[in-house]
N, C-alpha and C positions, 0 to 999 in steps of 0.2 A: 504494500500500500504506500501511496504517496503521504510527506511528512504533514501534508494538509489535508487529509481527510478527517472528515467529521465524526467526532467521537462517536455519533449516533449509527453510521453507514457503518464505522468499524465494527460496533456490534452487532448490527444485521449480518455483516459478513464473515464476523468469528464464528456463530451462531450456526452458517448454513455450511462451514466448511469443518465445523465439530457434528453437524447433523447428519453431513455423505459421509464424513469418516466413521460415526457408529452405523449407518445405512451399509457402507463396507464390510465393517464388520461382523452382520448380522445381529445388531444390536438395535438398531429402530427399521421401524415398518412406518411408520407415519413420522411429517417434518410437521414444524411447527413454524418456520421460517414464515414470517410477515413477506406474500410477493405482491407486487405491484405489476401485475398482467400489463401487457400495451396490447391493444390489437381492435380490430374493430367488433361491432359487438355479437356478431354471430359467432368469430373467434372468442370472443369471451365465453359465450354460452357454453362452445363444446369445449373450452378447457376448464370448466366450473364441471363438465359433467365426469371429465379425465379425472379431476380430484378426487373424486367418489368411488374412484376403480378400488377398493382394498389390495390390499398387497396380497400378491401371492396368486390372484385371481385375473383371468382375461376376460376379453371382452370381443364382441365383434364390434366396425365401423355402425352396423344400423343397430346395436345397444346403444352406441355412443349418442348416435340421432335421435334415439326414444331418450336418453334419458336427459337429453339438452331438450328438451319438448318440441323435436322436430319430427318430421315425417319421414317416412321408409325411403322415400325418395332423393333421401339427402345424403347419402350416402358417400357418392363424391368429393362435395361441399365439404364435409364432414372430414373425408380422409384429406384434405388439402388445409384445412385447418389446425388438424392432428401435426401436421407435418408443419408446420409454422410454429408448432409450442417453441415460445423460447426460452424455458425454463425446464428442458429435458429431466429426467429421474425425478425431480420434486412434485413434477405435472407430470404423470406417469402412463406416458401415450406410449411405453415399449411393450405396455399390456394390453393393447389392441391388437387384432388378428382380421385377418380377411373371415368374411363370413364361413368358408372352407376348414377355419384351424391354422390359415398356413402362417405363419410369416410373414409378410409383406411389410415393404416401405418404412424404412428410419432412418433419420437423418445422420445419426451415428455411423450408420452401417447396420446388416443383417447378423453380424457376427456378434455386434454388443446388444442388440436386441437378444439373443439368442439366450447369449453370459447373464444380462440381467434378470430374463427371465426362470434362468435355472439358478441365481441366486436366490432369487425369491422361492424355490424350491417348487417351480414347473420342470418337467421331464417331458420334452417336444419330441416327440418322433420325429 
C-alpha cells in the first residue's frame, strides 16, 4: 500500500486479504468484507443473486436468472454478467455451471474454476 492511504481502505483491505487467506485455508466459507459492486443494475441484480450461492454448492446460469427475479430467458444476459463480476471468489460466480453440469466460462481460466470448486469440496467429473 501507498504511505497515503487511508486508514479506513487499509482496513477494508487487511480484512479481505486475512478473509482469502482463511478462505485458502479452509477456514471460512462466507466473507464479511464490506464490497462496493460498480456495474449497472441488472449486473447488480445477478451478482446480489451470486452472493446467495452457499459454498460448497453450484448452480446453473437460469438458477442465477430465477433467483435475481428474472426470466428463463435471460440466461445469456445473465452468463455475461457473471462474467463481469469484478470481485471474483468473494462474489462466487466459479459456482455457476452451464445448465449441463459442465464447466463453462471464467475469467480466471477453467483450471481455477475447476481448483476452487474442489476446494470447496465438489468432485467434477
Amino acid at each position: 500500500m501507498q504511505d497515503d492511504t487511508p486508514a479506513s481502505a487499509r482496513r477494508v483491505l487487511q480484512l479481505a486479504h486475512d478473509e482469502l487467506a482463511e478462505y485458502f485455508q479452509g477456514e471460512r466459507r462466507q466473507f464479511t468484507v464490506p464490497l462496493a459492486l460498480e456495474g449497472t443494475a441488472f449486473q447488480k441484480k445477478v451478482w446480489q443473486a451470486l452472493l446467495a450461492i452457499p459454498y460448497g454448492q453450484i448452480v446453473s446460469y437460469a438458477d442465477v436468472a430465477a433467483a435475481a427475479g428474472l426470466g428463463a430467458g435471460h440466461g445469456r444476459p445473465v452468463g455475461t454478467a457473471v462474467g463481469r463480476n469484478p470481485i471474483t471468489i468473494m462474489v462466487p460466480c466459479h459456482r455457476v455451471l452451464s445448465s449441463s453440469g459442465r464447466l463453462n466460462g471464467y475469467t480466471g481460466g477453467l483450471e481455477r474454476k475447476y481448483a476452487l470448486l474442489q476446494r470447496e469440496g465438489l468432485l467434477l467429473g
